[in-house]
PDB file of N, CA, C and O in Angstrom, chain B, residues numbered from 101:
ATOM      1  N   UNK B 101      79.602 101.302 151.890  1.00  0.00           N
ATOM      2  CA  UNK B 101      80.511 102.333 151.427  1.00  0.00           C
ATOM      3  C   UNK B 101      79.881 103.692 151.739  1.00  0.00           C
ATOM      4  O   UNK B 101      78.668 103.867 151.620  1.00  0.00           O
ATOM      5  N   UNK B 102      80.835 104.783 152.196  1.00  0.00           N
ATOM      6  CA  UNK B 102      80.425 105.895 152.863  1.00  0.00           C
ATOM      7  C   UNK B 102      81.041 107.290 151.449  1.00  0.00           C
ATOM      8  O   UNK B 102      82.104 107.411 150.840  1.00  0.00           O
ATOM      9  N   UNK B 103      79.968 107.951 151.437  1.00  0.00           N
ATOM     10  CA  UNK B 103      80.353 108.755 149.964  1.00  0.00           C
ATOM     11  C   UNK B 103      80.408 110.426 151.040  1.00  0.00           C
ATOM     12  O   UNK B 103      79.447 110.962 151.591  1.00  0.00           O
ATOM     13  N   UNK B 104      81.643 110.817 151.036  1.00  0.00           N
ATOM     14  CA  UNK B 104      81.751 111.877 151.918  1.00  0.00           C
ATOM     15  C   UNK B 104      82.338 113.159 150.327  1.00  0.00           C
ATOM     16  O   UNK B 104      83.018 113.038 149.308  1.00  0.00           O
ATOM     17  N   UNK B 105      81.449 114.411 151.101  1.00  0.00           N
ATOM     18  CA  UNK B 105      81.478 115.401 150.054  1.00  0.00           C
ATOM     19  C   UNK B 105      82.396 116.684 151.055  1.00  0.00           C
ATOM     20  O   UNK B 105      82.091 116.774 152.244  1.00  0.00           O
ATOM     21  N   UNK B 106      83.382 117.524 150.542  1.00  0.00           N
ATOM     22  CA  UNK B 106      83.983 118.271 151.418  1.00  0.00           C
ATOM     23  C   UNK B 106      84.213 119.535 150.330  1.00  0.00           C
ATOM     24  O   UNK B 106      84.741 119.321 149.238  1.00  0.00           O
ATOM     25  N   UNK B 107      83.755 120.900 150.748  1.00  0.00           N
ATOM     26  CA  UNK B 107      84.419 121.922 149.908  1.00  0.00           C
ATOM     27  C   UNK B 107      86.146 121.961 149.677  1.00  0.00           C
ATOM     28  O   UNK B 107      86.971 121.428 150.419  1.00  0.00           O
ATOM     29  N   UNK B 108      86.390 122.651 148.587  1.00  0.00           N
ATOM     30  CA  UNK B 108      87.738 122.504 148.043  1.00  0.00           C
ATOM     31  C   UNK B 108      88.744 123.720 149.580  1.00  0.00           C
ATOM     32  O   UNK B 108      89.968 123.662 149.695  1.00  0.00           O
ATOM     33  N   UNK B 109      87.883 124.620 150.480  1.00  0.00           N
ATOM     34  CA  UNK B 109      88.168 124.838 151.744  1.00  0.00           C
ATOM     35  C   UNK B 109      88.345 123.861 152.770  1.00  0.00           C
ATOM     36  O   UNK B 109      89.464 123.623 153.224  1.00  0.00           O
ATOM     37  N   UNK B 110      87.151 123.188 153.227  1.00  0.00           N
ATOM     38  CA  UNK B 110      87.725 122.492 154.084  1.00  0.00           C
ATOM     39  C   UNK B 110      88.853 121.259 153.895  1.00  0.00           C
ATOM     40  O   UNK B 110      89.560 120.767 154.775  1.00  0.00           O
ATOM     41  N   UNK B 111      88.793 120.896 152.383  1.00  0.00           N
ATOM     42  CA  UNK B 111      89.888 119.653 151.916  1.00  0.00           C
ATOM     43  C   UNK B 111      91.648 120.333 152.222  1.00  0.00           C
ATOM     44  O   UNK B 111      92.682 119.737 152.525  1.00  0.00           O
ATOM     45  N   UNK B 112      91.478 121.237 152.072  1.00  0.00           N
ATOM     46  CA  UNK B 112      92.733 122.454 152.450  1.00  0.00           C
ATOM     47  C   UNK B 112      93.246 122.793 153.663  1.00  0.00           C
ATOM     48  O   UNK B 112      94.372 123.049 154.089  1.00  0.00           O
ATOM     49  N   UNK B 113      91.908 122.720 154.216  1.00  0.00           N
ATOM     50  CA  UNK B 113      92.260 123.308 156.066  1.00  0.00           C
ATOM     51  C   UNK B 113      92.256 121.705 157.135  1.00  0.00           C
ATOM     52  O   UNK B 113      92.718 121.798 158.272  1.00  0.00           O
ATOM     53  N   UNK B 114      91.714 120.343 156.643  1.00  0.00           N
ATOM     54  CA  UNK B 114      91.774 119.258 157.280  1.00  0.00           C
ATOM     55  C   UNK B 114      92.088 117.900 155.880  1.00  0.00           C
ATOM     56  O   UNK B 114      91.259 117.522 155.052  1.00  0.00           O
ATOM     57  N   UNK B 115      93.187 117.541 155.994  1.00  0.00           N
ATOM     58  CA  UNK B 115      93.461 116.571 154.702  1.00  0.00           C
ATOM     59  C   UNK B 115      93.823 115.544 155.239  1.00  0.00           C
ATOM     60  O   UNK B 115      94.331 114.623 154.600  1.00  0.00           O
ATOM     61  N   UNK B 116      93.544 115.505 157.044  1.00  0.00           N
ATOM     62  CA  UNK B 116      93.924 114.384 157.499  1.00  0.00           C
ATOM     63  C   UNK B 116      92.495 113.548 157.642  1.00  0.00           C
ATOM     64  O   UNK B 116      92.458 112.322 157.540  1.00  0.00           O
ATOM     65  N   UNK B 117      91.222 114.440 157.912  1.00  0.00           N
ATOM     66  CA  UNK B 117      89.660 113.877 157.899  1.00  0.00           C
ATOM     67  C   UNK B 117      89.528 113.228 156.534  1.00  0.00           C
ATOM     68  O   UNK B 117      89.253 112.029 156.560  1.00  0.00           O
ATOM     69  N   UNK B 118      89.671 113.790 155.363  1.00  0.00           N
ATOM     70  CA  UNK B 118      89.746 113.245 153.724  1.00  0.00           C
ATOM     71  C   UNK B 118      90.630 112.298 153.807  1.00  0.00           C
ATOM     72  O   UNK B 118      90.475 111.726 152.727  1.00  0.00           O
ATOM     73  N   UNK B 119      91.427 111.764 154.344  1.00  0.00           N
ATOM     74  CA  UNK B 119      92.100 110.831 154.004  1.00  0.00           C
ATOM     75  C   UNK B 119      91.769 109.958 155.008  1.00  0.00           C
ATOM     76  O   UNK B 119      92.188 108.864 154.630  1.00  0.00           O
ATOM     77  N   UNK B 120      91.264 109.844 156.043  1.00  0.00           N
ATOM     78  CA  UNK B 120      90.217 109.034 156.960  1.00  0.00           C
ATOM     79  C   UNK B 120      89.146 108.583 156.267  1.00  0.00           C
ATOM     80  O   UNK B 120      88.886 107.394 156.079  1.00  0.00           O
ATOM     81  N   UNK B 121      88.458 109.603 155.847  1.00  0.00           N
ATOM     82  CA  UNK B 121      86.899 108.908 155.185  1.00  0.00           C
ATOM     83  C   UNK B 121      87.515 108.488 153.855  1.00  0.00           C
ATOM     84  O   UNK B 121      86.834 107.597 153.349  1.00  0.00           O
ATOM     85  N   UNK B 122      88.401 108.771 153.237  1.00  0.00           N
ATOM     86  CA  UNK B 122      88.618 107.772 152.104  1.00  0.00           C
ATOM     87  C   UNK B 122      88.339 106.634 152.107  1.00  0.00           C
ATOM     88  O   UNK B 122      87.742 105.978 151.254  1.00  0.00           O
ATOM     89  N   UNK B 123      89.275 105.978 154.253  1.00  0.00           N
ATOM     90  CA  UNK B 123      89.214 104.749 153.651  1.00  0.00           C
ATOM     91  C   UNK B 123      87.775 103.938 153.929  1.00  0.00           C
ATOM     92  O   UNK B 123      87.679 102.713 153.860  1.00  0.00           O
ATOM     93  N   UNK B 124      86.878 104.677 154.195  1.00  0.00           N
ATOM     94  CA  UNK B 124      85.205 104.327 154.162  1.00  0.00           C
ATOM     95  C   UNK B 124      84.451 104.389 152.566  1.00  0.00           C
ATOM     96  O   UNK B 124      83.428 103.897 152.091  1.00  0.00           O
ATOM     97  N   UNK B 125      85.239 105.018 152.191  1.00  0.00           N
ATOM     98  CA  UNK B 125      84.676 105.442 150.655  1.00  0.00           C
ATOM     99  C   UNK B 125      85.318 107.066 149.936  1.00  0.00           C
ATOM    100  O   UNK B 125      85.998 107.951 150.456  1.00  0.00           O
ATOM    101  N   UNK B 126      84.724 106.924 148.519  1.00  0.00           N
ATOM    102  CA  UNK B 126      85.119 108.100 147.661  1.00  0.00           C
ATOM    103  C   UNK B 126      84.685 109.171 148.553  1.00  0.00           C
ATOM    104  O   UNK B 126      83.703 109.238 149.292  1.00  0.00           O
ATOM    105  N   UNK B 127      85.650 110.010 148.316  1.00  0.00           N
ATOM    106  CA  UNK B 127      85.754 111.735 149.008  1.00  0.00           C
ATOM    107  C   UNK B 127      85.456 112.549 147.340  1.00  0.00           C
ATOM    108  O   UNK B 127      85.998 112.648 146.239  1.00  0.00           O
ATOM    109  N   UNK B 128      84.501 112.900 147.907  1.00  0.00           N
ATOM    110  CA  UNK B 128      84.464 114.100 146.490  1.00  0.00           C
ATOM    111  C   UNK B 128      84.700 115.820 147.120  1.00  0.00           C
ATOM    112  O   UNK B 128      84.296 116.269 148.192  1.00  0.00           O
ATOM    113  N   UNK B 129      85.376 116.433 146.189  1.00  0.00           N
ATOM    114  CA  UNK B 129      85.923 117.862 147.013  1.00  0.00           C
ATOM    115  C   UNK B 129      85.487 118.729 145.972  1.00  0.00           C
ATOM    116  O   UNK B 129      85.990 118.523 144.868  1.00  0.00           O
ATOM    117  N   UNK B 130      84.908 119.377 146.048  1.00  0.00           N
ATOM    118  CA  UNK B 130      83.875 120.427 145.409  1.00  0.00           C
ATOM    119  C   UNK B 130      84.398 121.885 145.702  1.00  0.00           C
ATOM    120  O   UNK B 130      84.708 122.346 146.801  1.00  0.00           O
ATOM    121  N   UNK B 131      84.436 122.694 144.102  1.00  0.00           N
ATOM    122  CA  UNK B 131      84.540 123.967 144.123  1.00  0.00           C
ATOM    123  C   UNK B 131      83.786 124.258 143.406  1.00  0.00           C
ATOM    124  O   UNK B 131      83.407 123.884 142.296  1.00  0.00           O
ATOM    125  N   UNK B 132      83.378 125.506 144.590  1.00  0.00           N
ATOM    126  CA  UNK B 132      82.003 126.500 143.930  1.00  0.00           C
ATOM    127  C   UNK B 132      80.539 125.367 144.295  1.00  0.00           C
ATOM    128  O   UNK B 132      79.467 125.811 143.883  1.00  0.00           O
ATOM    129  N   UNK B 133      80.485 124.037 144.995  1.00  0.00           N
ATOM    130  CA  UNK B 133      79.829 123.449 145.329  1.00  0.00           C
ATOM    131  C   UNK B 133      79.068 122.174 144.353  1.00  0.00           C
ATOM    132  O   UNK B 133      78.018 121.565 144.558  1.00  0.00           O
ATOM    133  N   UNK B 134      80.221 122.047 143.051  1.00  0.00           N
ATOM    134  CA  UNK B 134      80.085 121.203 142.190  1.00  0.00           C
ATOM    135  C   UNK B 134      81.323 120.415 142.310  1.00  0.00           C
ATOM    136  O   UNK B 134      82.283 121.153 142.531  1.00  0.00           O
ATOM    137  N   UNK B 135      81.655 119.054 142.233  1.00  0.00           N
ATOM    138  CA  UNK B 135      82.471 118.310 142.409  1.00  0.00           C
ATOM    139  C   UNK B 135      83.576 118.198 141.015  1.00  0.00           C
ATOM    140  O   UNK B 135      83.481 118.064 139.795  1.00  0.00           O
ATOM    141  N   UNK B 136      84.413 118.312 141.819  1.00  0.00           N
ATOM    142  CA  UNK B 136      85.758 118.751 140.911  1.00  0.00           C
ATOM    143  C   UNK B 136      86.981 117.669 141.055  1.00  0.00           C
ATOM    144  O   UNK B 136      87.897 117.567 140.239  1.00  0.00           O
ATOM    145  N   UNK B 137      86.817 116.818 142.332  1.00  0.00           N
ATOM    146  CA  UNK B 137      87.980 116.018 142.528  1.00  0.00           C
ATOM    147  C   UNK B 137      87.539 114.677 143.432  1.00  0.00           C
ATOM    148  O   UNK B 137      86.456 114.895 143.974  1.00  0.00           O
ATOM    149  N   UNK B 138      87.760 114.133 143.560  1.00  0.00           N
ATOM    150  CA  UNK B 138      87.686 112.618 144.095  1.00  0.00           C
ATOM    151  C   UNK B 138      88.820 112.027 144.142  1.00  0.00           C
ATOM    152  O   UNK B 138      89.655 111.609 143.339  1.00  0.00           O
ATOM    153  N   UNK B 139      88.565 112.120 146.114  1.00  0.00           N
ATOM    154  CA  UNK B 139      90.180 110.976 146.689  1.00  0.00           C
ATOM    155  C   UNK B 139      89.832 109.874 147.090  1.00  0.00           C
ATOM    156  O   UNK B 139      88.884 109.641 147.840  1.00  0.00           O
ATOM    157  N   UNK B 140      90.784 108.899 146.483  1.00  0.00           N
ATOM    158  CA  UNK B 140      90.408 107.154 146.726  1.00  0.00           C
ATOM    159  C   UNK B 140      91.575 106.643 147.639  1.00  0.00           C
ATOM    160  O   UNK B 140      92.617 107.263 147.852  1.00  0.00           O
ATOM    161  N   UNK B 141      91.358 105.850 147.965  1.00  0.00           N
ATOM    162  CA  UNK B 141      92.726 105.052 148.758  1.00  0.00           C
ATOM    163  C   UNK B 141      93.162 104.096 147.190  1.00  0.00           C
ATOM    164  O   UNK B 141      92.493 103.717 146.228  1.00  0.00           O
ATOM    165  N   UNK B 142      94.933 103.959 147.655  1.00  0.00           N
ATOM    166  CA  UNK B 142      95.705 103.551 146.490  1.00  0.00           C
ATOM    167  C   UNK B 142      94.464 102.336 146.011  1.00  0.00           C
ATOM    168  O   UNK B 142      93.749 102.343 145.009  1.00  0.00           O
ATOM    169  N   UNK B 143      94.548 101.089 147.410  1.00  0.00           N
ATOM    170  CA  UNK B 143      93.700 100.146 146.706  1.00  0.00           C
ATOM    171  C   UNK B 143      92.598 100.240 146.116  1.00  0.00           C
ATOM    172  O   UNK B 143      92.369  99.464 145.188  1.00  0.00           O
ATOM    173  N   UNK B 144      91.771 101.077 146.446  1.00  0.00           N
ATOM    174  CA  UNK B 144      90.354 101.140 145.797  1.00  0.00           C
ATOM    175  C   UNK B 144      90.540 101.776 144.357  1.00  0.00           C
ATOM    176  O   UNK B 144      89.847 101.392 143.415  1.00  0.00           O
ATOM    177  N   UNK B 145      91.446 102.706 144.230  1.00  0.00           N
ATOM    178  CA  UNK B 145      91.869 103.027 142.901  1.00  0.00           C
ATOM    179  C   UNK B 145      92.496 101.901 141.809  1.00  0.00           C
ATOM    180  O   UNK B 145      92.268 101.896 140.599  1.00  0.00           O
ATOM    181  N   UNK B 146      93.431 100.853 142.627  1.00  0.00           N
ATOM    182  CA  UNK B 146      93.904 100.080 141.797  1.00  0.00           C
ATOM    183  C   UNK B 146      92.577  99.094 141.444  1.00  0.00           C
ATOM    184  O   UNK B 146      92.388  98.594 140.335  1.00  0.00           O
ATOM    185  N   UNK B 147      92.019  98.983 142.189  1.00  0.00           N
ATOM    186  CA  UNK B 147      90.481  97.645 141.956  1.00  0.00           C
ATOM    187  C   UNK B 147      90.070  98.573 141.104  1.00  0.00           C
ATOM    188  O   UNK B 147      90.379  98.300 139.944  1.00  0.00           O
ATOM    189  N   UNK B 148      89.369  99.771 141.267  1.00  0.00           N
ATOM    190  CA  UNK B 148      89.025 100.290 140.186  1.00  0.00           C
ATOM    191  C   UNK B 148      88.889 100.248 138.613  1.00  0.00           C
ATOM    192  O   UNK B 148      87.950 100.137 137.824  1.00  0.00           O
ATOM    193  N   UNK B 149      90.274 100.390 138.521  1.00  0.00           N
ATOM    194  CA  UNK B 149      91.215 100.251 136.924  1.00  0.00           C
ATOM    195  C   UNK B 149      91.806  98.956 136.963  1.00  0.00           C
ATOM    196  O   UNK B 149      92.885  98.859 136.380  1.00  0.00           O
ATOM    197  N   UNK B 150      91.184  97.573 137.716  1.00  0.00           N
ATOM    198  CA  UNK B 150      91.327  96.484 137.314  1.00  0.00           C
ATOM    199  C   UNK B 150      93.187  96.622 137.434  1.00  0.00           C
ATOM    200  O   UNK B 150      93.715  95.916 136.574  1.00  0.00           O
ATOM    201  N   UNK B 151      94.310  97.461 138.414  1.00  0.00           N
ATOM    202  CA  UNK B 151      95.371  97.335 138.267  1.00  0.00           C
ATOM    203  C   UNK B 151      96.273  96.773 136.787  1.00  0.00           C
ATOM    204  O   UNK B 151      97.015  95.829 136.519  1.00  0.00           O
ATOM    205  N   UNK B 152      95.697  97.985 136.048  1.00  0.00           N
ATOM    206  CA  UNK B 152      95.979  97.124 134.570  1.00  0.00           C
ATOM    207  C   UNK B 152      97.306  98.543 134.669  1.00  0.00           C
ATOM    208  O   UNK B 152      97.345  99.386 135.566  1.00  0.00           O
ATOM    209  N   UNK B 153      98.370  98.435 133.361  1.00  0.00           N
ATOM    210  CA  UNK B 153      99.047  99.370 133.328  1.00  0.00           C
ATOM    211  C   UNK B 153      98.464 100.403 132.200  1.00  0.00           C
ATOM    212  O   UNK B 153      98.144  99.991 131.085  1.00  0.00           O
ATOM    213  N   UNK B 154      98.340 101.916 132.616  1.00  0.00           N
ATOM    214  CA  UNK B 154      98.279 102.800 131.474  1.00  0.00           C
ATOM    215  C   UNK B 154      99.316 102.884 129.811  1.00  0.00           C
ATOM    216  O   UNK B 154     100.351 102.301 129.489  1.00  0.00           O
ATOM    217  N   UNK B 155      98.650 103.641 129.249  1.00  0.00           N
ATOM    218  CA  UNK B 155      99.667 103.465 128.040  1.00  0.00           C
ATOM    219  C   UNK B 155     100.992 104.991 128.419  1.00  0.00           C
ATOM    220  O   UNK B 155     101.992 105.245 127.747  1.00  0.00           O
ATOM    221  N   UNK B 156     100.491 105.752 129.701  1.00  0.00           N
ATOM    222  CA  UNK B 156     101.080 106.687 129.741  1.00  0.00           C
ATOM    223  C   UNK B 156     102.390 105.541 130.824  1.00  0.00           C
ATOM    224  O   UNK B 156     103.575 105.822 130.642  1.00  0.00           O
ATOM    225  N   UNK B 157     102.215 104.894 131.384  1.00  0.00           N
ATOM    226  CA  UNK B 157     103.159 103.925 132.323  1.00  0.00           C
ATOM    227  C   UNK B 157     103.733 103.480 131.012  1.00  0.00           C
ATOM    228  O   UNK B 157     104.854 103.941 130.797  1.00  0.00           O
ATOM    229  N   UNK B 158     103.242 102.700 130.086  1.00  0.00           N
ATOM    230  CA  UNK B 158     104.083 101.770 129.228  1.00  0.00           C
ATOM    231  C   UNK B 158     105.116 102.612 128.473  1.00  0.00           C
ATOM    232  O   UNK B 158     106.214 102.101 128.256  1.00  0.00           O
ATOM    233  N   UNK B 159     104.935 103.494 128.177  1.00  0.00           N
ATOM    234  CA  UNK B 159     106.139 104.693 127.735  1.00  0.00           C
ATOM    235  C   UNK B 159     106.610 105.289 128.729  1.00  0.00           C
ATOM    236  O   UNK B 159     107.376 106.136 128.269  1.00  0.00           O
ATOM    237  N   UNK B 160     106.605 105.341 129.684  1.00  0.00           N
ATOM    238  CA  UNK B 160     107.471 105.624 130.661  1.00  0.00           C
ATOM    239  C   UNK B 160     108.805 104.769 131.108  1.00  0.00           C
ATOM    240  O   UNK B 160     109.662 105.092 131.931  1.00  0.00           O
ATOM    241  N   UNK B 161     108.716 103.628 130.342  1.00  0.00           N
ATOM    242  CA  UNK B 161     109.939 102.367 130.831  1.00  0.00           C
ATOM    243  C   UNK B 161     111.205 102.831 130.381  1.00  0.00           C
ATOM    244  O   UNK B 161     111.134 103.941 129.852  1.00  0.00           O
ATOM    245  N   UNK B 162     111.990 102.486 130.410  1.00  0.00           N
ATOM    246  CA  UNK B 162     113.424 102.087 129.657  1.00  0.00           C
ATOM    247  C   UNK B 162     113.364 101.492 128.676  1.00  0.00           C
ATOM    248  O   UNK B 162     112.581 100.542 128.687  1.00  0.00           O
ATOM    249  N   UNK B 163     114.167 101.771 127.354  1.00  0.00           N
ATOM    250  CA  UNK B 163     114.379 100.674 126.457  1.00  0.00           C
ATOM    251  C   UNK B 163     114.747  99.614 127.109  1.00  0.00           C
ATOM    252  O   UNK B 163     114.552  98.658 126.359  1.00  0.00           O
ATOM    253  N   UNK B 164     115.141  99.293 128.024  1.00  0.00           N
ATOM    254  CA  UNK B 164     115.696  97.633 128.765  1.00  0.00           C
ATOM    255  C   UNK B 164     114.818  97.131 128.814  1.00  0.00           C
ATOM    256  O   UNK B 164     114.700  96.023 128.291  1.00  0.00           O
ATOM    257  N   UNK B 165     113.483  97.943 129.686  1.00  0.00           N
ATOM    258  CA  UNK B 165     112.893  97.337 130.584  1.00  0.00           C
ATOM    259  C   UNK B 165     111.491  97.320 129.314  1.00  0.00           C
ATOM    260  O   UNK B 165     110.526  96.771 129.847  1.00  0.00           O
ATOM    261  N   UNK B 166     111.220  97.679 128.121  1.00  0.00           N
ATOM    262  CA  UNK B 166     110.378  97.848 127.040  1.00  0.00           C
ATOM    263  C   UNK B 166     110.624  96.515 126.665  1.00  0.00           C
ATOM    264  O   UNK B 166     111.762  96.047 126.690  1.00  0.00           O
ATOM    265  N   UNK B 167     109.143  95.549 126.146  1.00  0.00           N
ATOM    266  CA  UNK B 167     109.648  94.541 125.500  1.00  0.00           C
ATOM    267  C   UNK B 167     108.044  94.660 124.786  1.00  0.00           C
ATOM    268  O   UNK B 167     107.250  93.723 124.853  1.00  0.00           O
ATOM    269  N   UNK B 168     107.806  95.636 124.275  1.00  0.00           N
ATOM    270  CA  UNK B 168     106.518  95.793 123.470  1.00  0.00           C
ATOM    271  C   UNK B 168     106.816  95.703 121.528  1.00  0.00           C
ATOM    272  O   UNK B 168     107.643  96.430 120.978  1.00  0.00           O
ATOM    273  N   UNK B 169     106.072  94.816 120.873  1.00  0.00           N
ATOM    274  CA  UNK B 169     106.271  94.828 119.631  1.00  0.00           C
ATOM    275  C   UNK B 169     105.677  95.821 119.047  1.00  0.00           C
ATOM    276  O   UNK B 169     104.597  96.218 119.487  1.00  0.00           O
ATOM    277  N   UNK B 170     106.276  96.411 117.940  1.00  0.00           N
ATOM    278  CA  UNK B 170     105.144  97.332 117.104  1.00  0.00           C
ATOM    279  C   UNK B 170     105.311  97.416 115.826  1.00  0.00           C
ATOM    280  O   UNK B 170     106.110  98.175 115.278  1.00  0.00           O
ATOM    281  N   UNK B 171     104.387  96.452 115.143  1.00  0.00           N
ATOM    282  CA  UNK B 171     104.911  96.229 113.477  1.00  0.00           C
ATOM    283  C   UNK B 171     104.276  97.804 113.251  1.00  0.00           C
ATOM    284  O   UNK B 171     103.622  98.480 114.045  1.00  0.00           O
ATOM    285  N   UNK B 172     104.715  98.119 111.887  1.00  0.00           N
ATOM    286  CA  UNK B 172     104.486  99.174 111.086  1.00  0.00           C
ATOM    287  C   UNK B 172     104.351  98.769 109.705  1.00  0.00           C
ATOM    288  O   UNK B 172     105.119  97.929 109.236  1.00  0.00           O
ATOM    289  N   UNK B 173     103.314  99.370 108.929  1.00  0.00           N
ATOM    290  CA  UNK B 173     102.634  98.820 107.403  1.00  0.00           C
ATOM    291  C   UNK B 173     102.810  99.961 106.740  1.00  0.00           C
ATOM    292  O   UNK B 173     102.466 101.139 106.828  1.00  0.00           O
ATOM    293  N   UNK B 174     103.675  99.023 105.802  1.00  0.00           N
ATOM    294  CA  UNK B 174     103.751 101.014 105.005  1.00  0.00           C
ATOM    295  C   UNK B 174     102.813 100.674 104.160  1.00  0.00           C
ATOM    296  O   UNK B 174     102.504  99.520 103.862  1.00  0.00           O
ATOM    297  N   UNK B 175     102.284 101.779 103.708  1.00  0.00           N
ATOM    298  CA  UNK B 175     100.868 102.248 102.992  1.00  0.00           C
ATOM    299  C   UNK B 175     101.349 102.772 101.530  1.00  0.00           C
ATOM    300  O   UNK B 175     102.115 103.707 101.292  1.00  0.00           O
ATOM    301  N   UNK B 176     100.671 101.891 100.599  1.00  0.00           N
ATOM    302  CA  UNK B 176     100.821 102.363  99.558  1.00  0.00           C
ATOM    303  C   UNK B 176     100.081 103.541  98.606  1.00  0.00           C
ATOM    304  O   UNK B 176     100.256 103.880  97.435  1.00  0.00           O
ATOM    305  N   UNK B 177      99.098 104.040  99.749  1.00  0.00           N
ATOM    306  CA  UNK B 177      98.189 104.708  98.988  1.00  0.00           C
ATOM    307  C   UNK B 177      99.314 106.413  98.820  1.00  0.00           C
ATOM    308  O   UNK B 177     100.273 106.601  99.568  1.00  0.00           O
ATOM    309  N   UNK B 178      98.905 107.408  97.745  1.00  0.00           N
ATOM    310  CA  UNK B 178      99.526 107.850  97.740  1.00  0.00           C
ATOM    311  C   UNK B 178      98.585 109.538  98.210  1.00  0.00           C
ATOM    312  O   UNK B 178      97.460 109.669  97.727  1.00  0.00           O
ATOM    313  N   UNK B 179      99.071 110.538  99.003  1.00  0.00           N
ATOM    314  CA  UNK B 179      98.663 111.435  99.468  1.00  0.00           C
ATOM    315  C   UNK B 179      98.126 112.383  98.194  1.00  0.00           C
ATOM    316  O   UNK B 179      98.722 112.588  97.137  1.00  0.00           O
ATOM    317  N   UNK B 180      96.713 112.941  98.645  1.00  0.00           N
ATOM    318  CA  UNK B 180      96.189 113.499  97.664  1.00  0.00           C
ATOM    319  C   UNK B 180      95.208 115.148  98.627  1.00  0.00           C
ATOM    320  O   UNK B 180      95.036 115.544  99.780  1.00  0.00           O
ATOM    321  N   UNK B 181      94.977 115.413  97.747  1.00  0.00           N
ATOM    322  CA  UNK B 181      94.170 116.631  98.424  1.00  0.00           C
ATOM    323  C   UNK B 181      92.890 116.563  98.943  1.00  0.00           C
ATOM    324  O   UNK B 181      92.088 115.777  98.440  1.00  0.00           O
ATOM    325  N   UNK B 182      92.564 117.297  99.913  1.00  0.00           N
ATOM    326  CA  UNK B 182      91.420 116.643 100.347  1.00  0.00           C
ATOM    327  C   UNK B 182      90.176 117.767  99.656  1.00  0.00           C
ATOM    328  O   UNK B 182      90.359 118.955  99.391  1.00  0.00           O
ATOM    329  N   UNK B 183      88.990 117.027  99.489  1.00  0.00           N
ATOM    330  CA  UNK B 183      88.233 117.621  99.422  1.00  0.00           C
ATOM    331  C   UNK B 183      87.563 118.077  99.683  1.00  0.00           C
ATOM    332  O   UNK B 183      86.599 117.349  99.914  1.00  0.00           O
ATOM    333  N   UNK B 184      87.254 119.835  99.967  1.00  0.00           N
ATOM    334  CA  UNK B 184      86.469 120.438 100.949  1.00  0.00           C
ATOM    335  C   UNK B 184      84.844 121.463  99.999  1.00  0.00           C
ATOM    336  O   UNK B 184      84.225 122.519 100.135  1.00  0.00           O
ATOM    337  N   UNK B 185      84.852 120.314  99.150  1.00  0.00           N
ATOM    338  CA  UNK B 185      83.669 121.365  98.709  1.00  0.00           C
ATOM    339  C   UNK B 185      82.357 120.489  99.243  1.00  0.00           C
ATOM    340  O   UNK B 185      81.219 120.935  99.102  1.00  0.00           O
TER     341      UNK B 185
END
């Protein structure tokens, strides 16, 4: 695996080289000469995160397409003030 580093200039002026060496490895793109961003190819991103779904995807569905349970416990305790001394 090839770890290619590119200022947040040249990622701007050639995005066709960054997306070449992606598919050798992580592209890190640096502003001010500290790394700020990292481009992956889709697959290496999905291996990454084990292609699992986010919780920001799982609320993104349709009620149709939602088939998530979510009990709710009501709480008997009763609200009180908190104490800040």
């Amino acid at each position: 695996m090839t770890v290619t580093r590119l200022s947040s200039r040249e990622f701007n002026q050639d995005t066709g080289r960054a997306k070449n060496a992606a598919r050798s490895g992580p592209v890190f793109i640096t502003d001010r000469g500290r790394p700020a961003h990292v481009l992956l190819t889709f697959a290496d991103y999905e291996r990454l995160t084990g292609g699992q779904e986010s919780i920001v995807d799982l609320l993104s569905l349709s009620p149709d397409e939602a088939d998530v349970e979510f009990d709710i416990i009501a709480s008997r305790d009763l609200a009180r003030p908190a104490d800040l001394t």
